[in-house]
PLY file of the C-alpha trace (Angstrom):
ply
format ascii 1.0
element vertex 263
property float x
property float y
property float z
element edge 262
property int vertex1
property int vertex2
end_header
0.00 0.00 0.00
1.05 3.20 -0.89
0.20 4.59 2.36
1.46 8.35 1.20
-0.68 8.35 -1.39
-3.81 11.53 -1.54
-6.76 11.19 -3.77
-9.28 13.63 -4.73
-12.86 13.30 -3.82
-14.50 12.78 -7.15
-16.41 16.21 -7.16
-14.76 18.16 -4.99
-12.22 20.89 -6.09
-9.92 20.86 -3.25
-7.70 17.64 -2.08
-9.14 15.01 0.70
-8.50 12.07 2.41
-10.01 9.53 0.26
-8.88 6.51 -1.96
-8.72 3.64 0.30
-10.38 1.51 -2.74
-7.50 2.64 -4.95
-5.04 2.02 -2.69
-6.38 -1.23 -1.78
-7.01 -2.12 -5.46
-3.64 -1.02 -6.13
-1.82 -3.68 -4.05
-4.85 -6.98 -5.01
-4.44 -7.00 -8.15
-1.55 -8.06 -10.33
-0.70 -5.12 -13.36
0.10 -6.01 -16.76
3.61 -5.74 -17.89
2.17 -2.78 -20.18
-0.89 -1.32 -20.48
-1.65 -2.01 -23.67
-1.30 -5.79 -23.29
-4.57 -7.41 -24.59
-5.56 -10.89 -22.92
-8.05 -13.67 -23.72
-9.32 -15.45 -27.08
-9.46 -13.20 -30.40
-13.35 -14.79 -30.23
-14.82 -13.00 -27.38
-15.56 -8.93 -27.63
-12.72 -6.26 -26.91
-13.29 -3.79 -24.13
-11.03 -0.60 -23.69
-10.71 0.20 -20.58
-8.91 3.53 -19.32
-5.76 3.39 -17.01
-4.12 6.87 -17.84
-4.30 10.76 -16.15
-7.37 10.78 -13.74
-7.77 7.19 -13.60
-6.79 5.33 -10.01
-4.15 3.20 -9.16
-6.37 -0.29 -9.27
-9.57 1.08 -10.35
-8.97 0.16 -13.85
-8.01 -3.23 -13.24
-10.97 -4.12 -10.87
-13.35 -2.79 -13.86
-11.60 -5.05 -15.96
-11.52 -7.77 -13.99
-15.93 -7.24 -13.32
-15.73 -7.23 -17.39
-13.81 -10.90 -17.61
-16.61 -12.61 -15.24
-19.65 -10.94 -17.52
-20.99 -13.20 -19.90
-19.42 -11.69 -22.98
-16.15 -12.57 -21.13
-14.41 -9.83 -22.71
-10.79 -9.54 -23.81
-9.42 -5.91 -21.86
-6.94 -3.45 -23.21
-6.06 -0.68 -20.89
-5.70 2.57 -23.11
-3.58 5.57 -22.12
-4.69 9.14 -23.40
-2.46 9.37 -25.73
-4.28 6.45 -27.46
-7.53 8.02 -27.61
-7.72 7.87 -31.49
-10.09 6.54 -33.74
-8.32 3.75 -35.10
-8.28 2.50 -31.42
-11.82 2.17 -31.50
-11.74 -0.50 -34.45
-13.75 -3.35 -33.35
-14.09 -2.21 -29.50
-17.59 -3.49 -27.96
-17.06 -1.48 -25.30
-15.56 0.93 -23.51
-15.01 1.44 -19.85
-14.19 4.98 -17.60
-13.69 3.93 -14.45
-13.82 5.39 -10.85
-10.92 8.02 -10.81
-8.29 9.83 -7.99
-9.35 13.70 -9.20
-12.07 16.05 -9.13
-14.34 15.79 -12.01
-13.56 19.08 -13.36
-9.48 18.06 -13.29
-10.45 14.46 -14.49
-12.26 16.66 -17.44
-9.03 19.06 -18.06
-6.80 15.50 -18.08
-8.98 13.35 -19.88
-9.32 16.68 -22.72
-11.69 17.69 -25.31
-9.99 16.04 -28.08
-10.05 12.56 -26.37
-13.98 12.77 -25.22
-14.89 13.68 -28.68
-13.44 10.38 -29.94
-15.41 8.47 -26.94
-18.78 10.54 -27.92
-17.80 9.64 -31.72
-17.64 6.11 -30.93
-20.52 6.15 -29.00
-22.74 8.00 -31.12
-22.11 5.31 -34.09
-23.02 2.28 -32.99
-20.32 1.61 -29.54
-21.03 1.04 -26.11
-19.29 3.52 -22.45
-19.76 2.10 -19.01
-18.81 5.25 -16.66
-18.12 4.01 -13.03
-18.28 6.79 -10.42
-16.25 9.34 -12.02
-17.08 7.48 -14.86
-20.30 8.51 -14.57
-19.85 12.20 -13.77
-17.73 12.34 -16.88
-21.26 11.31 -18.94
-23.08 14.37 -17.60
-22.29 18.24 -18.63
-20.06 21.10 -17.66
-17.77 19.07 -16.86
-18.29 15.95 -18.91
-18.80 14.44 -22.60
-22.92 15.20 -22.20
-24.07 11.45 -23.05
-26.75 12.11 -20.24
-28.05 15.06 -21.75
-30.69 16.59 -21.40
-29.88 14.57 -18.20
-27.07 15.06 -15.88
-25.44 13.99 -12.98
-25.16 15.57 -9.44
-23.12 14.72 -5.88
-25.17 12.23 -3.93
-23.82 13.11 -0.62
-25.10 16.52 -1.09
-28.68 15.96 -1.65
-31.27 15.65 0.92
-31.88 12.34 2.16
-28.42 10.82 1.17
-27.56 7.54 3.22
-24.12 9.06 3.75
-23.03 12.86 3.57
-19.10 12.05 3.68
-16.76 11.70 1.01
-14.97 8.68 3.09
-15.21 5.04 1.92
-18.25 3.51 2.73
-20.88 0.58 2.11
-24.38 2.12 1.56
-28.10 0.65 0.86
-29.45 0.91 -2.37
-32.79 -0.62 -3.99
-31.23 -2.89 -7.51
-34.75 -3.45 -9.34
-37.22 -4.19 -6.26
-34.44 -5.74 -3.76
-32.62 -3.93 -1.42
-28.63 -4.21 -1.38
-25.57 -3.19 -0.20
-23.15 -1.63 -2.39
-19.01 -0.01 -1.85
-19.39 3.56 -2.08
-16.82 6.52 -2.35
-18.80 9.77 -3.08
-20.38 8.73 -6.03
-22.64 10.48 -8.65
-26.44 10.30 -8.99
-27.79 10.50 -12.38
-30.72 12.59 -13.63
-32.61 10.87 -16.16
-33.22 12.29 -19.69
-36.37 10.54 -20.10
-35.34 9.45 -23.38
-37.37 6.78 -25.33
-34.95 3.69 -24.49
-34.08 5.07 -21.09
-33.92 2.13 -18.04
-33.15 2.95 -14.63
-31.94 -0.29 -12.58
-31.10 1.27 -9.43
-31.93 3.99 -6.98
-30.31 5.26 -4.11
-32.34 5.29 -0.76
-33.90 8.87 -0.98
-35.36 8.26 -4.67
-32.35 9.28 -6.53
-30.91 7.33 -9.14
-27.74 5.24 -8.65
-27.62 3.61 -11.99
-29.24 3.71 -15.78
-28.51 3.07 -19.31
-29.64 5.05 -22.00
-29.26 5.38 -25.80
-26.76 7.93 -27.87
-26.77 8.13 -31.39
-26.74 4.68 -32.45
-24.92 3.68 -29.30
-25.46 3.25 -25.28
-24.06 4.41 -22.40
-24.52 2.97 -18.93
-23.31 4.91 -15.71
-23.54 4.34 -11.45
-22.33 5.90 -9.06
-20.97 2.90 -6.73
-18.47 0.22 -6.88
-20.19 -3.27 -8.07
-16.49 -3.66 -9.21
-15.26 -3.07 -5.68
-13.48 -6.37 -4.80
-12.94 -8.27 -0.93
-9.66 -6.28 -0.24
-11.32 -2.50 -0.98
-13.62 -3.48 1.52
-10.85 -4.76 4.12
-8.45 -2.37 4.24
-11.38 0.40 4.50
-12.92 -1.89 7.81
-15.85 -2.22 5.82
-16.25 -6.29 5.58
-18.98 -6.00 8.58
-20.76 -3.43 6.53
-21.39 -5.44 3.32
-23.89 -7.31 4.46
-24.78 -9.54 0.98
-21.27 -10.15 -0.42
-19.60 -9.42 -3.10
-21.79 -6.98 -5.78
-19.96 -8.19 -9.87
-23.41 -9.60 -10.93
-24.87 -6.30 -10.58
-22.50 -4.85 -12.53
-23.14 -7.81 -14.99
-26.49 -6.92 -15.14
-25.51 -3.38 -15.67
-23.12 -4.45 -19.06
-25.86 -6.33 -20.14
-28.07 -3.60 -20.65
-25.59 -1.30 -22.28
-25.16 -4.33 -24.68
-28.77 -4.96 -25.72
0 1
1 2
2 3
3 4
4 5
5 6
6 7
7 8
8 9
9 10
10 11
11 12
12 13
13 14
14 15
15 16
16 17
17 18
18 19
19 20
20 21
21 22
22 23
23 24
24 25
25 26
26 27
27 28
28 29
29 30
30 31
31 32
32 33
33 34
34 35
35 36
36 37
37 38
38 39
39 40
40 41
41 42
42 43
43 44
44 45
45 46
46 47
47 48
48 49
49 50
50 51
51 52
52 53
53 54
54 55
55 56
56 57
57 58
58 59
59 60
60 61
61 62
62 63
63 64
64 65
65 66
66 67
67 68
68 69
69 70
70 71
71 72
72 73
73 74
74 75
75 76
76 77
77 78
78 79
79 80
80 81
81 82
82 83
83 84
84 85
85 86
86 87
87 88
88 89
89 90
90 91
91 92
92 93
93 94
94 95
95 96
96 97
97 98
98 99
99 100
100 101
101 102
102 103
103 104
104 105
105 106
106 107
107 108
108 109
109 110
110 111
111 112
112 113
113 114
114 115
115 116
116 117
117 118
118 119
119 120
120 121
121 122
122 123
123 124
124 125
125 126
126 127
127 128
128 129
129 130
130 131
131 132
132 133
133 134
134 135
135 136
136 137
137 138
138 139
139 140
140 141
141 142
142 143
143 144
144 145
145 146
146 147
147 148
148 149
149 150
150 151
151 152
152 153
153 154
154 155
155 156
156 157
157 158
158 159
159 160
160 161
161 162
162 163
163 164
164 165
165 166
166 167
167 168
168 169
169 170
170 171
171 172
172 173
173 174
174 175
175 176
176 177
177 178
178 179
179 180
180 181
181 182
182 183
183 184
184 185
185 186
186 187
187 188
188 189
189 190
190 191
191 192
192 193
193 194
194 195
195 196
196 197
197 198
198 199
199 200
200 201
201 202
202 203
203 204
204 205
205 206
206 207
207 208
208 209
209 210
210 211
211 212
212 213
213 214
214 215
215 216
216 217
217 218
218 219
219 220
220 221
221 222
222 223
223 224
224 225
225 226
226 227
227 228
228 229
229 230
230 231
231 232
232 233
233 234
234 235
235 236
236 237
237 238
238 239
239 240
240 241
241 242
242 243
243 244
244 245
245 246
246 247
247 248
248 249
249 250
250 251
251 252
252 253
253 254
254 255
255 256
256 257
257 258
258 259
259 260
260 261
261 262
């Protein structure tokens, strides 16, 4: 563990104590020799998945690794900035922005305009995002690509009602469908929903809000939540939050999340 290690609270503009889920996901799972290392059979569908500027140590990799257990069982690639072309987007099913160590607005500057025009490009004709956390911020607007437009997304802690009003690692209640569960949480987004023909909201947070949807842009779809299904056993250790999860382990959600980007 990288125990000198200071994140930024995913909205916030000023630096906070957070990031025990990157840290933690840091040291559990095993990097690639480079990040553009592709794994799996040629077969099964290609999923980028971001590891560069704004991303967290280990939140890439725990995305990933959620991806590999889905049905599609997807091949990864991690993809830097600089690779944010379109010719990196031939034959990608889908790609992933996961939870990140910066504000939103930084993650926005870092990410740049150039890059999330490629993303809303691929999107728009025909490709697939999954935005985790700040993932999900960067779907709304000012800052973000605006893939949730005329929806948005907002700073759960902040609104009235919120199951937690601190930015520190946490587990919190949400309803998935009709059944309540218990999810990792690090001052995640809720999303406002466009209302768009095509629109399907899967979770909601315990005041009403909602904690995850997928939606339709261009010929594309987008998926977004604000907490961790991803988050795996040692995030939830080395934040003293095993007592907390009270159902286990939450990848099928997330699975059930990719599916309906997919459809």
């Amino acid at each position: 563990m990288r125990s000198s290690l200071v994140i930024l609270s995913a909205v916030s503009l000023t630096l906070v104590p957070v990031g025990i889920a990157a840290t933690a996901a840091a040291n559990a799972t095993t990097r690639t020799a480079s990040p553009a290392v592709v794994r799996g059979d040629a077969a099964r569908p290609l999923a980028l998945v971001y590891k560069g500027p704004a991303s967290c140590p280990g939140c890439s990799e725990a995305a990933a690794a959620m991806l590999r257990t889905s049905k599609y069982k997807f091949r990864i690639k991690y993809i830097e900035k600089k690779d944010i072309v379109p010719s990196s987007f031939a034959g990608v099913s889908l790609y992933v922005q996961p939870g990140g160590d910066t504000s939103v607005a930084k993650a926005d500057k870092l990410l740049g305009s150039a890059a999330q025009q490629v993303i809303k490009n691929y999107v728009r004709q025909g490709g697939h995002y999954l935005g985790i956390c700040q993932g999900a911020y960067l779907a709304g607007t000012d800052p973000g690509m605006g893939m949730l437009s005329p929806g948005n997304t907002g700073q759960y802690i902040e609104t009235k009602g919120a199951s937690t009003h601190s930015e520190d690692d946490t587990v919190i209640p949400i309803k998935w469908g009709t059944k309540k569960i218990y999810m990792y949480f690090q001052d995640g987004a809720y999303i406002i929903p466009s209302k768009a023909r095509g629109e399907k909201i899967l979770a909601r947070y315990t005041n009403g809000k909602v904690a995850a949807l997928t939606k339709p842009f261009g010929k594309g779809r987008i998926g977004v939540i604000g907490p961790h299904p991803e988050a795996p056993k040692s995030w939830y250790r080395l934040a003293g939050l095993l007592k907390k999860d009270r159902d286990g382990l939450d990848a099928k959600y997330g699975h059930q999340l990719i599916n309906s980007i997919m459809q």
